[in-house]
C-alpha positions in Angstrom: 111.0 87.7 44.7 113.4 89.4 42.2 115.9 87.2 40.2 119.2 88.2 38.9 120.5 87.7 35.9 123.5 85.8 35.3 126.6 87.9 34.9 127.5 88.1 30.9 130.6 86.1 30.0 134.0 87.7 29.4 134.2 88.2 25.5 136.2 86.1 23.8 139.4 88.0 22.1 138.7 88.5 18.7 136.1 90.7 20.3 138.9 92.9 21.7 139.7 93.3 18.0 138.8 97.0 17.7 140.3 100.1 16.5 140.2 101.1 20.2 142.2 98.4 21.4 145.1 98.7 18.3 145.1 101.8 19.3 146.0 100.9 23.1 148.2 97.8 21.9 150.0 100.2 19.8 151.4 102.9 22.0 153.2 100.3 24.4 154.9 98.4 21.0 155.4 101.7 19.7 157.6 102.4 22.9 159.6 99.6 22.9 159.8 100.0 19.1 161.2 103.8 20.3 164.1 102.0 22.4 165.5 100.0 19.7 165.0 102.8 16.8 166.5 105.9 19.7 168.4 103.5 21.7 168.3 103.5 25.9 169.7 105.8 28.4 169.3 106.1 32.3 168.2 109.4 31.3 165.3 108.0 29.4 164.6 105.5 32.1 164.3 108.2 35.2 162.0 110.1 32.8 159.5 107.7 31.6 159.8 106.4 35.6 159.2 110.2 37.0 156.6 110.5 34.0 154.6 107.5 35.1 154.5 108.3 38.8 153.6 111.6 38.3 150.7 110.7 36.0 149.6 107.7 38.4 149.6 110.3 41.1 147.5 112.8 39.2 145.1 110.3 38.2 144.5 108.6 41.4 143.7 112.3 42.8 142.2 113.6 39.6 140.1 111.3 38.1 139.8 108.9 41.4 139.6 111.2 44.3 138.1 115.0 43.1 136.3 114.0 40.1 134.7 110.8 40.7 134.4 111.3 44.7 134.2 115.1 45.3 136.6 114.1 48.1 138.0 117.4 48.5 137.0 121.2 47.3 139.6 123.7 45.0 139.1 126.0 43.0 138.5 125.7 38.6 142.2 126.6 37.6 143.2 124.1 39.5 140.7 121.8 38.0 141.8 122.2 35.0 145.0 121.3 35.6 144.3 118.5 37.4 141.6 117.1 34.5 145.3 118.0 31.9 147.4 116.5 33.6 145.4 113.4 34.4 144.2 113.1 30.9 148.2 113.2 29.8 147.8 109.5 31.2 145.8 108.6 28.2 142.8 107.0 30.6 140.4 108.6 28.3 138.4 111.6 29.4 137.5 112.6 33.0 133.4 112.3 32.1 134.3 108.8 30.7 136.8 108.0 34.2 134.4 109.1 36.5 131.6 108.1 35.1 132.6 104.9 35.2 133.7 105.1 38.4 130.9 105.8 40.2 128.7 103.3 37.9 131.0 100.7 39.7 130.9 101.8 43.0 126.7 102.0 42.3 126.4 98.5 41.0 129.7 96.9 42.6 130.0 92.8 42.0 126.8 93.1 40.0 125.8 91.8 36.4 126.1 95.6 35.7 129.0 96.6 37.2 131.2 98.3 34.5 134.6 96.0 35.8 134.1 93.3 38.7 136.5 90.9 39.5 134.4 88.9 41.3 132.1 88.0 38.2 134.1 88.4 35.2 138.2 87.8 36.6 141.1 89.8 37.0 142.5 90.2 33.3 138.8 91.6 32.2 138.2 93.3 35.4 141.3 95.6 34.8 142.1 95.4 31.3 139.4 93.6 29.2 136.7 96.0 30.3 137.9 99.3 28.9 138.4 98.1 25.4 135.6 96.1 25.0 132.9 97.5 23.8 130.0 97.3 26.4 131.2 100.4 28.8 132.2 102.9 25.9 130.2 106.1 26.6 127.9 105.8 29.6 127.9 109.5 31.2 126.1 109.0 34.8 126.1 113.1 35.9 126.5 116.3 33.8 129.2 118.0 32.7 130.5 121.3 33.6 132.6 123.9 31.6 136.6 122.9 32.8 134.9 119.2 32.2 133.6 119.8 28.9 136.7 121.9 27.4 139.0 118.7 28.3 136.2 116.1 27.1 138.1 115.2 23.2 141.8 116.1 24.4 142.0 112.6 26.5 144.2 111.4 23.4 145.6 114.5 22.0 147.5 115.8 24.9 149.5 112.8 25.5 150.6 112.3 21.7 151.4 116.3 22.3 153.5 115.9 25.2 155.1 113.0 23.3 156.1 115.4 20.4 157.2 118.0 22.6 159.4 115.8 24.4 161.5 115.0 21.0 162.9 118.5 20.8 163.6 118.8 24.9 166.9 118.5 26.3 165.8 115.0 27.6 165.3 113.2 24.2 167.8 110.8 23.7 170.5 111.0 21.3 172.2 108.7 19.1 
């Protein structure tokens, strides 16, 4: 008869206390630091809304559906802009995402599933998990060239986009 091991406890937070997670911490504060130092505007508002939506949208069928799932077939420009534009979400790199993803979906509500709410609660399942340092760089399948060109941007094209924005007709002017 085989046993199972008992699922690992959550870590306690000073465990969280990595330069992963200031890293994470520090992009929300520095937004809200960025609407007291620039000031507020609708304009602002519709586009960090439209931004976010967008970016949700293109991760759910980036990362989510076509890379982790193979849930559909296109062509490799248009991965590649799918893999850009979800990595502009900042959810690390597609290898890491779907990775991930199907090492949940293989050990679901196991001791080795990567995020499960059932044995570890909601706050770890859907926060604690990715900056903790247990699931950083398990790769479960092989990369391929539009994968592999993308794999180090997951952080550099969002803080791109960021500086771009500044000098666009939608930053906002005090």
């Amino acid at each position: 008869m085989e046993t199972v091991a008992a699922p690992t406890p959550a870590p306690t937070w000073t465990q969280y206390v990595r330069v992963t997670s200031v890293l994470f911490w520090g992009v929300h504060v520095a937004a809200l630091a960025g609407v007291f130092y620039c000031g507020w505007s609708w304009r602002g508002l519709a586009l960090a809304s439209a931004s976010y939506f967008v970016r949700m949208f293109v991760v759910t069928a980036a990362y989510h559906r076509y890379f982790a799932h193979r849930a559909f077939k296109t062509s490799r420009w248009f991965q590649l802009l799918l893999a850009i534009g979800a990595q502009s979400a900042a959810q690390k790199g597609v290898l890491w995402w779907a990775s991930h993803h199907r090492w949940h979906h293989k050990y679901s509500d196991t001791p080795r599933d990567v995020h499960s709410a059932k044995l570890r609660g909601f706050w770890y399942s859907h926060l604690g998990w990715i900056i903790g340092e247990n699931w950083n760089e398990r790769v479960v399948f092989s990369s391929k060239s539009i994968v592999s060109a993308t794999r180090r941007m997951y952080f550099s094209l969002p803080a791109t986009c960021a500086i771009l924005r500044r000098w666009t007709r939608w930053s906002v002017r005090r």
